[in-house]
SEGUNU-919388 format. One line per field, with one value per residue: x, y, z negated of N, C-alpha, C in turn; residue in one letter; residue number from 1. Coordinates in steps of 0.001 Angstrom, whole numbers. Each point is the difference from the previous one (the first is absolute). Last residue first. Layout:
N
n.east [X ...]
n.north [Y ...]
n.up [Z ...]
ca.east [X ...]
ca.north [Y ...]
ca.up [Z ...]
c.east [X ...]
c.north [Y ...]
c.up [Z ...]
aa [a ...]
i [NUM ...]
//
This chain:
301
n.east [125358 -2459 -4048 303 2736 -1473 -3469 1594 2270 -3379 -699 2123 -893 -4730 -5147 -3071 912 -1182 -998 -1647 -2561 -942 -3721 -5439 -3950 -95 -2483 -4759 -1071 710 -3435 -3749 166 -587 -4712 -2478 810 -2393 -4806 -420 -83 -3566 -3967 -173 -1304 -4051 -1683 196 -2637 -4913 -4063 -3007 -45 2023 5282 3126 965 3405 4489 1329 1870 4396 3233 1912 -2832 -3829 -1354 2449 -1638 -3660 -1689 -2744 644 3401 -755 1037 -641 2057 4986 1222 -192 3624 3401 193 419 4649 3485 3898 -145 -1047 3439 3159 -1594 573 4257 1337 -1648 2534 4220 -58 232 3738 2666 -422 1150 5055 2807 3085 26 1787 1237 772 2079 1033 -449 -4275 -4274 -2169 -3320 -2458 -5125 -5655 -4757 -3737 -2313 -3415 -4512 -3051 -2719 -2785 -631 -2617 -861 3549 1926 -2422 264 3609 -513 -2240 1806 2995 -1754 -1567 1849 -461 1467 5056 3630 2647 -2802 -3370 1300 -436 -4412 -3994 -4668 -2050 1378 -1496 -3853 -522 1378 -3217 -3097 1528 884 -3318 -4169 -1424 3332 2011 -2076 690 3913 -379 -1876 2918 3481 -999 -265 4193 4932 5778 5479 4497 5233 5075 5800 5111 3114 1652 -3199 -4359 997 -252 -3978 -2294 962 -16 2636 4602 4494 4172 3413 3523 4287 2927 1718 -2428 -3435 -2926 -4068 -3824 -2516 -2912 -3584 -3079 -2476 -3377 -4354 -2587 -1531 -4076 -4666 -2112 -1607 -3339 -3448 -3890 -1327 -798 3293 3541 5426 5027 3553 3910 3560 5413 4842 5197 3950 1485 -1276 -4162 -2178 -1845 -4216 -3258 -2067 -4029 -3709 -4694 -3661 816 -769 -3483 -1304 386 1163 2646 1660 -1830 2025 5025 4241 4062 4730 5384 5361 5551 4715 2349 -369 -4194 -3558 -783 -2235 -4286 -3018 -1186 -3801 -3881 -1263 -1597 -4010 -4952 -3234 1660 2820 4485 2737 2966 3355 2753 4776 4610 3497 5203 5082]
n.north [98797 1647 -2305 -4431 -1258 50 -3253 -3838 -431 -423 -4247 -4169 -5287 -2881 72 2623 1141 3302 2689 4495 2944 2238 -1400 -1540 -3187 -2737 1810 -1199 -4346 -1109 1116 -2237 -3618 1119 196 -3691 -1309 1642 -1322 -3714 205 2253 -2640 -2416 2360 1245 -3781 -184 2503 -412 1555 4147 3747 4328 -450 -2867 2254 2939 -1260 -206 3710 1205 -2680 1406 4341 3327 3739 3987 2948 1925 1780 -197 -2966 1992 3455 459 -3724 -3966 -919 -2828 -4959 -2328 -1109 -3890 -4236 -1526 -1144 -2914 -4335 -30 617 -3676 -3852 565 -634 -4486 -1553 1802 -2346 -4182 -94 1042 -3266 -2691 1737 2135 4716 5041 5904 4093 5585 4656 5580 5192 5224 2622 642 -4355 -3767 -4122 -128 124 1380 1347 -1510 -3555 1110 2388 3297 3798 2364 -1058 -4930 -3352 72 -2069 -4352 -1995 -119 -3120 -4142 -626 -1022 -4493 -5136 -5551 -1694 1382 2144 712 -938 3210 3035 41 -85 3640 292 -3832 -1533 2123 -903 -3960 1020 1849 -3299 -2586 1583 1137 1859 3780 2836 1781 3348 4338 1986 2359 4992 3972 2077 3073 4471 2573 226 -132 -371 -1909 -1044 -926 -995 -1144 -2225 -1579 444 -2417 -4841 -2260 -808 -3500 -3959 -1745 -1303 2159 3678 4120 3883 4248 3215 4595 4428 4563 329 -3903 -369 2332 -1320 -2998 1324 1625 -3614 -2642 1152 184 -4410 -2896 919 -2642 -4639 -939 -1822 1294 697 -868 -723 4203 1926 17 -3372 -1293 1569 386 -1045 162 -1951 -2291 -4499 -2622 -2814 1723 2379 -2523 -2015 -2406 -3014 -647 -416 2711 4765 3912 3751 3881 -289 -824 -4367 -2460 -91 -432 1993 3605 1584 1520 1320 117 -1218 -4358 -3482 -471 -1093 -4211 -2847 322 -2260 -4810 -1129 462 -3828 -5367 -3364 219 2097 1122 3346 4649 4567 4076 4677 4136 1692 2757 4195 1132 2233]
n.up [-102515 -3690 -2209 -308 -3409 -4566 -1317 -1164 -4390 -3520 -1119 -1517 -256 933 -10 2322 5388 4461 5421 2936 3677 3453 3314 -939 -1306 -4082 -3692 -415 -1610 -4592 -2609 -643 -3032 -4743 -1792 -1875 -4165 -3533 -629 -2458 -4711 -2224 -1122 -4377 -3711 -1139 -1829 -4384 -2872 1405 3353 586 -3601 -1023 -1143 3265 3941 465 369 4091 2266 -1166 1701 4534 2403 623 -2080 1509 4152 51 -4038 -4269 -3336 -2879 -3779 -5129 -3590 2234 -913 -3971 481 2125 -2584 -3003 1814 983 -3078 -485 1367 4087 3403 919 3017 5092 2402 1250 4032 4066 1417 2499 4328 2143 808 3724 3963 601 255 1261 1265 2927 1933 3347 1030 2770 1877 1555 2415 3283 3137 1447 -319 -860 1013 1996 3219 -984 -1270 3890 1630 -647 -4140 -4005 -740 -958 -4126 -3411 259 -1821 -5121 -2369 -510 -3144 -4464 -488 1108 1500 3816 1076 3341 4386 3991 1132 2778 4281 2222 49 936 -1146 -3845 -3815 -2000 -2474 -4337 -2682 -1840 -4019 -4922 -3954 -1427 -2839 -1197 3989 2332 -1956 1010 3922 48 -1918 2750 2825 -1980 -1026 2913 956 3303 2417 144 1007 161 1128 -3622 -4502 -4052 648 163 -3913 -1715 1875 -1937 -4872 -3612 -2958 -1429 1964 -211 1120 -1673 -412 1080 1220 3628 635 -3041 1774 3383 -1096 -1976 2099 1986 -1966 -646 3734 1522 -2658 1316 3593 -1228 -3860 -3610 -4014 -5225 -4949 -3130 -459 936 621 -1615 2365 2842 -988 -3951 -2305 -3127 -3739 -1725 294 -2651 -4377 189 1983 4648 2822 1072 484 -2900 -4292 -361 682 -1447 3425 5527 3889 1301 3384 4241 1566 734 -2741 -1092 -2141 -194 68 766 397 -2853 -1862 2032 539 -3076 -18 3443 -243 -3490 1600 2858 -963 686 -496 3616 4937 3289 640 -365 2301 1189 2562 1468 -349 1382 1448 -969]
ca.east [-507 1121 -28 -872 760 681 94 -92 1275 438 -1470 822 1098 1654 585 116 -306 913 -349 1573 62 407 1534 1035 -67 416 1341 308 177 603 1593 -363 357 779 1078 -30 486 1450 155 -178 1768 1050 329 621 1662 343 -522 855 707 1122 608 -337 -439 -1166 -794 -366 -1052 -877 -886 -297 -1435 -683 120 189 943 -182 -1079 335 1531 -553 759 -620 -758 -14 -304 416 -633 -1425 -408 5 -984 -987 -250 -540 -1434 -929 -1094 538 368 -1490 -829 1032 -147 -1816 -654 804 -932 -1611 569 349 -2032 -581 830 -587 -1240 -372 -519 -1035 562 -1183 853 -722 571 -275 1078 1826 358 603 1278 669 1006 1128 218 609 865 1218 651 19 792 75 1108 75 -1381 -622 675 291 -1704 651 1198 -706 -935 564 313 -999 995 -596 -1745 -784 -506 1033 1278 -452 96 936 532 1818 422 -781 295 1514 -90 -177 797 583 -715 -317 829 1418 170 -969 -112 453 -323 -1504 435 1370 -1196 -1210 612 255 -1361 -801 -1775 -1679 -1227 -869 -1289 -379 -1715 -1089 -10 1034 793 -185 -15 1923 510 -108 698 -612 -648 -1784 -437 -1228 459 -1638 -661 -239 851 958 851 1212 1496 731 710 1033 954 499 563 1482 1116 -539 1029 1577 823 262 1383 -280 1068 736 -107 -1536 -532 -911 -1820 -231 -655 -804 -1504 -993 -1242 -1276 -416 160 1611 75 263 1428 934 52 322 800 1062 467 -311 196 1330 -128 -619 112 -1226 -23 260 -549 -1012 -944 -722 -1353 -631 -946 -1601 -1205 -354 -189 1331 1247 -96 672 1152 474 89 1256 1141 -67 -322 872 1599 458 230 -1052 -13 -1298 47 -1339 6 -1054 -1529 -441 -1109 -1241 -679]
ca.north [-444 839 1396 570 -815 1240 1383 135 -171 1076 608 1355 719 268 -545 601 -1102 -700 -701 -1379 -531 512 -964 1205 368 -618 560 1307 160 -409 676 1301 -353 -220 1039 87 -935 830 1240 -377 -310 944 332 -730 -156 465 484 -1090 513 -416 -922 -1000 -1568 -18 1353 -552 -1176 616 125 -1096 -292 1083 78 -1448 -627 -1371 -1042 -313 -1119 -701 827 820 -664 -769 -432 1352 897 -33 929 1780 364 467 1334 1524 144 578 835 1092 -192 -742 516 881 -29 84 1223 873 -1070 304 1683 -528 -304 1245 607 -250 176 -1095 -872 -1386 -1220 -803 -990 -1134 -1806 -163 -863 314 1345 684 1216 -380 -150 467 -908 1300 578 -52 380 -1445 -560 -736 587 1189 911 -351 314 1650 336 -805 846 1174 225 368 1163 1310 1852 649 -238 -831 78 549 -866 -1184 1121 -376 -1291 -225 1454 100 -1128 507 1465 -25 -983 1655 709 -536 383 -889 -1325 -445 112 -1213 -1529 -316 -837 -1033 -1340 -425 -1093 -1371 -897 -478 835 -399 224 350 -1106 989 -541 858 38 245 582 1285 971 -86 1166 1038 384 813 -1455 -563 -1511 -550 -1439 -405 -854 -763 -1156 168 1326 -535 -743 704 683 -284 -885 1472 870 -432 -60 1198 311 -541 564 1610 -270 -168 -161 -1518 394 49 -1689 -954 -71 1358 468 -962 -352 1145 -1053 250 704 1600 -43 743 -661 -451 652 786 -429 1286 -756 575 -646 -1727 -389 -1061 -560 81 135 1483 814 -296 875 -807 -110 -608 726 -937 -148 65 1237 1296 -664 -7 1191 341 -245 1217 2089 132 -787 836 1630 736 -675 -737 179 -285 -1410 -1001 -1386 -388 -1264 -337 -18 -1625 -368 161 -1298]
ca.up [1802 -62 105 1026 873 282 -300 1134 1038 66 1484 352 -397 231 -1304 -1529 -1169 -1123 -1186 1 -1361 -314 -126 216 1287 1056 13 350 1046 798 -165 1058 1261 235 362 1200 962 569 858 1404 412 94 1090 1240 240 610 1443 489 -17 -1193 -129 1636 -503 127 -1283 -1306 -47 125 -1277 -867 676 -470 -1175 -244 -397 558 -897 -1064 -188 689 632 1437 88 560 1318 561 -408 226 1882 -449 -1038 1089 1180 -547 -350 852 -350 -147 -1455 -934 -60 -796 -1567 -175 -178 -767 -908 -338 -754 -1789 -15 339 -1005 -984 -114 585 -705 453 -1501 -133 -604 -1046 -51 -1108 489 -816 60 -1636 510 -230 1105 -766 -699 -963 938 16 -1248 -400 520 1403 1031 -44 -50 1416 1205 -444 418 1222 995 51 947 780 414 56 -713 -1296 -5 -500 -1015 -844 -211 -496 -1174 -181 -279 84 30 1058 774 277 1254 1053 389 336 1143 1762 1421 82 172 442 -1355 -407 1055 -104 -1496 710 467 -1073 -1000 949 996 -1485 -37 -625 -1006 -44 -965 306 -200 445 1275 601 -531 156 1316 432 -841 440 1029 641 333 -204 -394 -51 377 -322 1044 -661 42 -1298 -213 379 -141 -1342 333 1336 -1107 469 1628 -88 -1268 133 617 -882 -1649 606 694 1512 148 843 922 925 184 -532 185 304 -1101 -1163 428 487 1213 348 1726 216 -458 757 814 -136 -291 -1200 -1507 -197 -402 871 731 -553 77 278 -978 -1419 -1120 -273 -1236 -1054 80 -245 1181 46 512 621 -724 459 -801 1250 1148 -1363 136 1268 435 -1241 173 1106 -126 -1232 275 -459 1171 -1062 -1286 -999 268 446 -398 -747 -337 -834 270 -393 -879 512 -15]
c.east [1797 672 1086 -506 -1095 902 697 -1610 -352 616 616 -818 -67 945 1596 763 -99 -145 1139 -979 917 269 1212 1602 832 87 919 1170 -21 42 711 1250 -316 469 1307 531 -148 1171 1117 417 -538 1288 892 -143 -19 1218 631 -301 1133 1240 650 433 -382 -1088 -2050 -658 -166 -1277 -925 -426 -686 -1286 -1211 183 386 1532 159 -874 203 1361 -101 1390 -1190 -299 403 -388 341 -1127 -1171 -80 -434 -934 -622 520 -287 -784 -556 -1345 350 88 -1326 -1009 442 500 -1608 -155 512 -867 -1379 -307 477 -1442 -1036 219 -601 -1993 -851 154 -958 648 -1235 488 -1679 351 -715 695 1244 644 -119 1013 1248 1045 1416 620 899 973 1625 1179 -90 739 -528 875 364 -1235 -386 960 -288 -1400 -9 890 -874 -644 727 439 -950 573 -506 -1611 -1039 -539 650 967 -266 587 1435 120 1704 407 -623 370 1268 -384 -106 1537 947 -448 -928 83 1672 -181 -1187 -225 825 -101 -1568 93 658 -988 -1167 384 -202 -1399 -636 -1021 -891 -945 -1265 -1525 -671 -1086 -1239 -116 1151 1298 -686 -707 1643 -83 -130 232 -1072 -264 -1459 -201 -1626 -16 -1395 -921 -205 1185 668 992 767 926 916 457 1205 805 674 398 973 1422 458 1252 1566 245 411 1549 -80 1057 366 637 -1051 -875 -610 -1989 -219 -831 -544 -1221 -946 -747 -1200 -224 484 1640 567 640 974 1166 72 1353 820 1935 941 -191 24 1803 -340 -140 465 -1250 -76 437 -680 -1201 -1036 -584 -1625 -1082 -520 -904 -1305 142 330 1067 858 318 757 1671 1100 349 1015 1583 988 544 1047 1316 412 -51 -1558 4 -1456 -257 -1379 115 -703 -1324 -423 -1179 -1435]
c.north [-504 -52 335 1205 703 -474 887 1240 232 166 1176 665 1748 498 -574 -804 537 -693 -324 -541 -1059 -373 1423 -125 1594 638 -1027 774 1351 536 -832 854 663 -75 -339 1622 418 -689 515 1183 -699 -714 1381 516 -1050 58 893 17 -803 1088 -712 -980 -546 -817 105 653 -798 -886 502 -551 -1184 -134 762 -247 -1463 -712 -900 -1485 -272 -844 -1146 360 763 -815 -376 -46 1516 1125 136 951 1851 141 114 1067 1524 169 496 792 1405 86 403 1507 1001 -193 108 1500 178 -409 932 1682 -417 -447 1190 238 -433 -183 -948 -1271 -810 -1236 -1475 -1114 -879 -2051 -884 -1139 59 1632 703 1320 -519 -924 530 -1032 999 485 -703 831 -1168 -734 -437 821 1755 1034 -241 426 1776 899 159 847 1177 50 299 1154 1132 1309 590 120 -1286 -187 225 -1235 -1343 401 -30 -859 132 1476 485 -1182 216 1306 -531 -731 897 659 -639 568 -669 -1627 -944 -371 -756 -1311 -290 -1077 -1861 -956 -434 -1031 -1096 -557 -432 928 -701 931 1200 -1092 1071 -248 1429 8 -148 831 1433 359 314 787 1188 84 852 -438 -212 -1566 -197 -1525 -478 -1053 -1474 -1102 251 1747 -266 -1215 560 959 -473 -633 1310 746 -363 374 2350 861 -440 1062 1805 85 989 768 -488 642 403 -1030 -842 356 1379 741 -1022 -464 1311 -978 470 417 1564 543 782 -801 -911 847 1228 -10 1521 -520 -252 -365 -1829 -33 -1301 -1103 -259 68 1191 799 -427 643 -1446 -498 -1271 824 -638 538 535 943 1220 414 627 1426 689 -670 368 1615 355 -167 1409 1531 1006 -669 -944 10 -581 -1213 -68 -1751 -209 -1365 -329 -304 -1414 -489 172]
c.up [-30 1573 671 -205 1455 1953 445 322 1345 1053 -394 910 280 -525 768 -482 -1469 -1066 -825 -1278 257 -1649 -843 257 506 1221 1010 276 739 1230 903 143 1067 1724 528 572 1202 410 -359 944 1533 809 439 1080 1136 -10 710 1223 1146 -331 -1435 192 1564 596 516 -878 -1550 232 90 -1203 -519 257 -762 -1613 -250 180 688 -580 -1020 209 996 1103 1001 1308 1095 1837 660 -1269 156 1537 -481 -753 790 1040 -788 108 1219 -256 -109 -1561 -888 -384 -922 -2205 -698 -850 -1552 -1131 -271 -510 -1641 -818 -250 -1449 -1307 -476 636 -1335 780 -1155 -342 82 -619 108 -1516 299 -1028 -138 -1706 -274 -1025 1198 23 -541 -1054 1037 534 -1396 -710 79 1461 1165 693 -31 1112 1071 -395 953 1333 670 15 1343 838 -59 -161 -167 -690 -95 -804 -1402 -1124 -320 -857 -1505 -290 -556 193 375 1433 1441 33 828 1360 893 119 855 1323 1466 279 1291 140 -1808 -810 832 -324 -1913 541 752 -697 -1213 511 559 -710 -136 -431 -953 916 -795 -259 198 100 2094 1156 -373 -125 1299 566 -628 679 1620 1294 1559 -115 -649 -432 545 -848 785 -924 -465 -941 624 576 -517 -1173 350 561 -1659 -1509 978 -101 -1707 187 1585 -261 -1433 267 457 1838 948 1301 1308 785 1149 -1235 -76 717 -544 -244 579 408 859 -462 1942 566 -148 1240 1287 260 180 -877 -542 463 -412 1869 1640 67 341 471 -836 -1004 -1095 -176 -1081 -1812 -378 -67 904 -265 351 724 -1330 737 -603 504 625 -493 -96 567 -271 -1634 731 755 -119 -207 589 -1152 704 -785 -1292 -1294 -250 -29 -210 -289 -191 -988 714 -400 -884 485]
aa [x x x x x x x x x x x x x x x x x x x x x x x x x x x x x x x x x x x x x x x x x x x x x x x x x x x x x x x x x x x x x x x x x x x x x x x x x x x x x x x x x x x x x x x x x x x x x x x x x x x x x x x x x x x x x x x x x x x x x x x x x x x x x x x x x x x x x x x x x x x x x x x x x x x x x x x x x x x x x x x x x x x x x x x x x x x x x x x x x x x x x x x x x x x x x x x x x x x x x x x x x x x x x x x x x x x x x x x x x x x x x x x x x x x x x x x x x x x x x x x x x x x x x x x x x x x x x x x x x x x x x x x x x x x x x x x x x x x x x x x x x x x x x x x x x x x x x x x x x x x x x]
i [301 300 299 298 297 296 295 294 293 292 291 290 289 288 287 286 285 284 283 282 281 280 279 278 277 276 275 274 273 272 271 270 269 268 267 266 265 264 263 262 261 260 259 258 257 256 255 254 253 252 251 250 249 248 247 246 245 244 243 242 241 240 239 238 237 236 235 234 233 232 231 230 229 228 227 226 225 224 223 222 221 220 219 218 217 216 215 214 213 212 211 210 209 208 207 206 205 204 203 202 201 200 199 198 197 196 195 194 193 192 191 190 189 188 187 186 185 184 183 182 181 180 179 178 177 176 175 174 173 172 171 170 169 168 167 166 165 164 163 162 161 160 159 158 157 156 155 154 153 152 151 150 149 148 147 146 145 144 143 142 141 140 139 138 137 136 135 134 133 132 131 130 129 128 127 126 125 124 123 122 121 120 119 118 117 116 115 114 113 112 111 110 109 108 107 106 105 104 103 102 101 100 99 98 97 96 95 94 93 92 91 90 89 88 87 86 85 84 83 82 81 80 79 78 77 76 75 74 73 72 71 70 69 68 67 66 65 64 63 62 61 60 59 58 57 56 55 54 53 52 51 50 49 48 47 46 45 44 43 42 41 40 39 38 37 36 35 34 33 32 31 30 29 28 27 26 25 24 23 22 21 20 19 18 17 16 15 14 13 12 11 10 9 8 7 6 5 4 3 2 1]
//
């Protein structure tokens, strides 16, 4: 019988995900695999909608709870951790069924994505401009330097514009010439959970409370005594950045739940369109009859 390909379920957040990997994994005699950058940090479970033991229904889950909260996120690590995870299961026959929202965490793990170096110099003075005066300026040089890069990235993404400008600095080359291809180094299936929009913007708003009522204020409460609040990805989390304003009285408590369930609205639709744009992604109705069924139905081709 021939190997099963890599799997990786995609798509936005609060579409059911989670849910449908450990389904699948049941089915396969899979594990799961991690690929929501948020949750690789210790100790941000509520906010991040991790699930629990019991939800996890004995599948292993792998690369959770890999970095402390002060350390920032870097893609060329996480792929440095899954690549030889991927491999090792699938030598032992066991399918790696990726799940999270992360997009270019799923292409660093499953295409030939080569991440440029860092020069601690370029980086420190590149986060000094933007600490000091916000993205916009590091935004219009990107624009002026690789307009085609600038396309790809949001106005407000300060750290990705540092990036984007950390590469061009250091290599010569335009940042979107290191931009992520389509050529997949494993036979592999994505699988995309679609959720009607406005179902999608209930299920947020949803989530954001279930959150709230689950003790998000005291965890970030107990993150921000372990610094929080210095890790440059971690503090700016959906949820997390927020309380965080509140704990140091910038907003309402109510405030910052509302604009939590804004900014992860508006995420949301960055997922979208991001994972839209990968035609290799089979979509699938969440709330249709029998999403295991068809699932397994387009793994099995």
């Amino acid at each position: 019988m021939p190997q099963l390909p890599v799997i990786a379920v995609v798509g936005p957040t609060a579409a059911g995900k989670s849910d449908l990997a450990v389904d699948l994994a049941l089915e396969l005699g899979g594990e799961v695999i991690n690929t929501d950058s948020m949750q690789l940090y210790q100790g941000m479970d509520i906010g991040t909608a991790k699930l629990s033991m019991g939800e996890r229904r004995g599948v292993p889950h792998h690369l959770l709870d890999v970095w402390d909260v002060t350390r920032t996120a870097s893609v060329a690590e996480y792929q440095s951790l899954v690549r030889p995870l991927i491999d090792n299961l699938r030598a032992k026959e066991v399918v790696p069924i990726l799940v999270g929202g992360s997009g270019l965490y799923v292409r660093a793990a499953l295409d030939d994505l080569e991440f440029p170096g860092t020069d601690p110099r370029v980086r420190a003075l590149l986060e000094a401009e933007l600490d000091l005066h916000g993205p916009a300026p590091l935004y219009e040089r990107l624009r002026e330097r690789d307009p085609k890069a600038a396309e790809t990235i949001l106005p407000s993404n300060g750290r990705r514009i540092v990036r984007a400008l950390e590469v061009i600095e250091i290599s010569g080359r335009p940042f979107s010439a290191t931009m992520p291809s389509y050529d997949a180094v494993y036979d592999s299936v994505q699988l995309g959970v679609e959720v009607p929009r406005a179902v999608l913007d209930a299920r947020v708003e949803a989530r954001v409370e279930r959150m709230w009522r689950a003790g998000l204020v005291d965890e970030v409460r107990e993150l921000a005594a372990h610094g929080l609040a210095g890790g440059r990805t971690a503090s700016r989390a959906l949820g997390y950045a927020q309380v965080l304003r509140f704990l140091g009285g910038e907003c309402t408590e109510e405030e910052a739940k509302e604009e939590t369930v804004r900014a992860t609205r508006r995420f949301v639709r960055r997922q979208e369109s991001w994972f839209r744009r990968d035609p290799r992604v089979i979509w699938l109705p969440q709330q249709e009859p029998d999403l295991l069924g068809r699932a397994l139905a387009a793994i099995r081709g």
